[in-house]
VEXMAR-479430 format. One line per 2 residues: their letters; for each residue z, y, x of N, C-alpha, C. Coordinates in pm, 1 decimal. Layout:
A	Z,Y,X,Z,Y,X,Z,Y,X  ...
! end
This chain:
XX	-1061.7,-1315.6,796.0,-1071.0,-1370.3,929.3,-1191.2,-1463.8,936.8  -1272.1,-1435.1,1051.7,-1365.3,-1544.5,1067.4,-1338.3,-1663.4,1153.7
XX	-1389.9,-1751.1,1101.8,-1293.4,-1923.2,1145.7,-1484.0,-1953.2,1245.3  -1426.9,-2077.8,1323.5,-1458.4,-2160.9,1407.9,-1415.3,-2264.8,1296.4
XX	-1567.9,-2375.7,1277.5,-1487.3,-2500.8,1203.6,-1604.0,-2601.4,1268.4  -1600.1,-2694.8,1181.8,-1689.1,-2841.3,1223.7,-1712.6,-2896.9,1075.8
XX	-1879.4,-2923.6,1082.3,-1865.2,-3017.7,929.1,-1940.6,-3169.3,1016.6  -1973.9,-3265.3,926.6,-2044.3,-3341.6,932.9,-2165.5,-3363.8,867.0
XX	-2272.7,-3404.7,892.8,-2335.0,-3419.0,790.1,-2475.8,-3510.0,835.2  -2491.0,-3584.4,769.0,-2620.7,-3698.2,797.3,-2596.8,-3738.5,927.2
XX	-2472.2,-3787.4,947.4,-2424.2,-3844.6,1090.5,-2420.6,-3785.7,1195.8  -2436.0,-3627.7,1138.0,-2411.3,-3549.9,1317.9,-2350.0,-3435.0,1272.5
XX	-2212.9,-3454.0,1365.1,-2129.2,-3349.8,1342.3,-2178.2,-3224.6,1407.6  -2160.4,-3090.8,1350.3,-2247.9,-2954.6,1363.9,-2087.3,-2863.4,1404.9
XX	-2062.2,-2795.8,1511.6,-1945.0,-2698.4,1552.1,-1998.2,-2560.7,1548.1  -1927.8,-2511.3,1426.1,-1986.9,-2367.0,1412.3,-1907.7,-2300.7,1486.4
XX	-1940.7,-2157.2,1600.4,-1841.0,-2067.9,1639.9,-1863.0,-1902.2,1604.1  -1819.4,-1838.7,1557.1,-1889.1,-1726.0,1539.6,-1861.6,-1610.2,1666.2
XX	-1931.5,-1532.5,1656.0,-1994.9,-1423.2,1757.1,-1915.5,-1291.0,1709.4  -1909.3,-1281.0,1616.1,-1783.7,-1222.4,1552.4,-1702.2,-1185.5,1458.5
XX	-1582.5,-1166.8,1538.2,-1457.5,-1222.0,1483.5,-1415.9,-1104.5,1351.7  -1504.2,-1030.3,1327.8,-1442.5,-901.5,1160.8,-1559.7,-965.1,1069.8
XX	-1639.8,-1002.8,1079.0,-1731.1,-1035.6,958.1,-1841.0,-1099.9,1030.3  -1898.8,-1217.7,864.7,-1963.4,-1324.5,921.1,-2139.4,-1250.6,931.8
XX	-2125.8,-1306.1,1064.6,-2300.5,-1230.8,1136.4,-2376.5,-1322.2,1201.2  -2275.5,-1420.3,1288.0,-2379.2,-1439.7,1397.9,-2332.6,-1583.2,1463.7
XX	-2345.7,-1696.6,1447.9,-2266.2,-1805.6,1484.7,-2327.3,-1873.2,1595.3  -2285.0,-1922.5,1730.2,-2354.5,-2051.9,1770.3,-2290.2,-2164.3,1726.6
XX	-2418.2,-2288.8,1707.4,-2424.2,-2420.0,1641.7,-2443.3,-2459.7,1788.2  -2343.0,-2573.3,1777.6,-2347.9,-2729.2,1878.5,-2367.0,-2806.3,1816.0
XX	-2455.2,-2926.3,1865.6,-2443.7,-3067.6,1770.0,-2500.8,-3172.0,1890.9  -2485.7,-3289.0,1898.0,-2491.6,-3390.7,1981.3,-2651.3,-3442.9,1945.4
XX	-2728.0,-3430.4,2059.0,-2819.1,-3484.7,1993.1,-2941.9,-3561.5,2108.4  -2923.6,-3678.8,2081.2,-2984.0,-3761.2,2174.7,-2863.5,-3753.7,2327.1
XX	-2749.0,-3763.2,2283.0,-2677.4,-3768.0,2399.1,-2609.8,-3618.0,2473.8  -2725.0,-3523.2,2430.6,-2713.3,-3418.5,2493.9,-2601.5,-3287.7,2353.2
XX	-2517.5,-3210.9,2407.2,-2523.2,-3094.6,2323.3,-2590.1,-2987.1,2364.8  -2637.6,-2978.5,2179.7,-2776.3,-2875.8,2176.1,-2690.2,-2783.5,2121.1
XX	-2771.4,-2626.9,2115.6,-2672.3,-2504.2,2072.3,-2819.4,-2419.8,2025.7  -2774.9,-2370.8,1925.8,-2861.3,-2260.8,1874.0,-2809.6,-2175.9,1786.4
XX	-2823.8,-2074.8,1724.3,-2793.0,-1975.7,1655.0,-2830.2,-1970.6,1544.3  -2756.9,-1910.1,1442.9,-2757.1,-1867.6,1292.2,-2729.6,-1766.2,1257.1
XX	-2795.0,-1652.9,1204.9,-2770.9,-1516.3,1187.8,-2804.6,-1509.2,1020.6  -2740.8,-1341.5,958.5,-2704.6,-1356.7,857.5,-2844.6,-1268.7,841.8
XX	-2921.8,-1289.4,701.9,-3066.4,-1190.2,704.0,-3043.7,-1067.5,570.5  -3054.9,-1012.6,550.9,-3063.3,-891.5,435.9,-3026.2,-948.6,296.3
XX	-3058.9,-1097.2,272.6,-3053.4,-1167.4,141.3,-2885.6,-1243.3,172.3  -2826.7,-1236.3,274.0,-2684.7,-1240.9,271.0,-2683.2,-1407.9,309.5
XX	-2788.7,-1505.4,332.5,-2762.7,-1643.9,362.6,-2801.3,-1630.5,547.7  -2785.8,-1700.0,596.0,-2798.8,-1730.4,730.2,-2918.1,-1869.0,811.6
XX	-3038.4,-1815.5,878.7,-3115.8,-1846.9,948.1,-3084.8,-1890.1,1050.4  -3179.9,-2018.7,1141.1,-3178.9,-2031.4,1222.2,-3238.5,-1954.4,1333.4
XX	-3251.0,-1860.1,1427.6,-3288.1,-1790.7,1502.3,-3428.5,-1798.2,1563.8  -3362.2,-1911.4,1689.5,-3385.8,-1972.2,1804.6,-3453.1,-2120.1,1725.7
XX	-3531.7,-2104.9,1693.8,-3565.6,-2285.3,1577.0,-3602.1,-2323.2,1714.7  -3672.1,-2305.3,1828.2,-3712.8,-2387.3,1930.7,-3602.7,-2469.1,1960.9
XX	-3473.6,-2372.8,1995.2,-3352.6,-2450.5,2079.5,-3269.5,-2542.9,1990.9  -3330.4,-2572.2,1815.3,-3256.1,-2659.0,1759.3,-3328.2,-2743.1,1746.4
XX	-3272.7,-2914.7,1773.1,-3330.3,-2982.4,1763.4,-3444.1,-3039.3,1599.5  -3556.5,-3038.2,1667.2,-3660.4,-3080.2,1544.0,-3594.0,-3112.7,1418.4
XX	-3540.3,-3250.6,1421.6,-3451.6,-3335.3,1326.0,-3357.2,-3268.8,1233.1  -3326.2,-3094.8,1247.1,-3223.8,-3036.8,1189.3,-3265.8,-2929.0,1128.2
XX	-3395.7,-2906.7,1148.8,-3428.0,-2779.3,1096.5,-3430.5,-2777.9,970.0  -3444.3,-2877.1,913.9,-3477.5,-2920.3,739.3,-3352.8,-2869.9,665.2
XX	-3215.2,-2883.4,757.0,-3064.1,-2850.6,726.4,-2993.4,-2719.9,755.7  -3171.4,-2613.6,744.6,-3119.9,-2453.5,748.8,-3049.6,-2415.5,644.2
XX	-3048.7,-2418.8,498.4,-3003.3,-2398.9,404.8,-2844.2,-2462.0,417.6  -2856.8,-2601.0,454.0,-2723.5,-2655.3,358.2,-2591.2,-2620.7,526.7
XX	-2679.3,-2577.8,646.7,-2596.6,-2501.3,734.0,-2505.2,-2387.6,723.6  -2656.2,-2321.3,638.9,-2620.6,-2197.0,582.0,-2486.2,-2166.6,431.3
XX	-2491.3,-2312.9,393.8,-2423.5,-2299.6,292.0,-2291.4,-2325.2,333.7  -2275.8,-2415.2,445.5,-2113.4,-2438.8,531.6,-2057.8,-2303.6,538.3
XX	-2166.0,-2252.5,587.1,-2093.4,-2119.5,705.0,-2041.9,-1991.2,591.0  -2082.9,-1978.8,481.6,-2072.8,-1882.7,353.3,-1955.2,-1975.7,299.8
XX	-1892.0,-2094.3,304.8,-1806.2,-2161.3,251.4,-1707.6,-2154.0,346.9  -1701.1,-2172.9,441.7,-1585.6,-2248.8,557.5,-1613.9,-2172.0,666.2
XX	-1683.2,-2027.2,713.7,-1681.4,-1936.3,799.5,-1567.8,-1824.7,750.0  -1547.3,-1793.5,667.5,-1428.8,-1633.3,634.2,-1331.7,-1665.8,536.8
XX	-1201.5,-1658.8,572.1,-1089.4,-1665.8,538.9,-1077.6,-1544.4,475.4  -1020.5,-1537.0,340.6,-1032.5,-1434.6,257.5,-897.0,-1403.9,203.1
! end
């Protein structure tokens, strides 16, 4: 089963949702940022970890946290 979860991390909580629900592919990311929630996407690439898409629509400040995003969503995205 693919899960909907929330981590925290460097003071801004990140709400993963996935796109779909039989296997992990395709998630939108929310996170609070400057007041506003921002949303962008994470998709899974041929090497089996997950990218940010849309890098425009994520805020600057987070892009550095493609990897350890990527490492939530391979941990705490599929119920096995």
């Amino acid at each position: 089963m693919i899960n909907k979860f929330k981590i925290e991390f460097e003071g801004a909580e990140f709400e993963f949702l996935p796109m779909n629900s039989v296997r992990l592919q395709l998630f939108q990311v929310y996170v609070f940022h400057e007041g506003k929630k921002q949303r962008f996407h994470m998709q899974v690439n041929g090497n089996g970890t997950f990218y940010i898409t849309d890098k425009q629509a994520c805020p600057e400040i987070y892009l550095s946290l493609e990897n350890t995003l990527s490492d939530a969503i391979l941990k705490l995205g599929e119920t096995k």
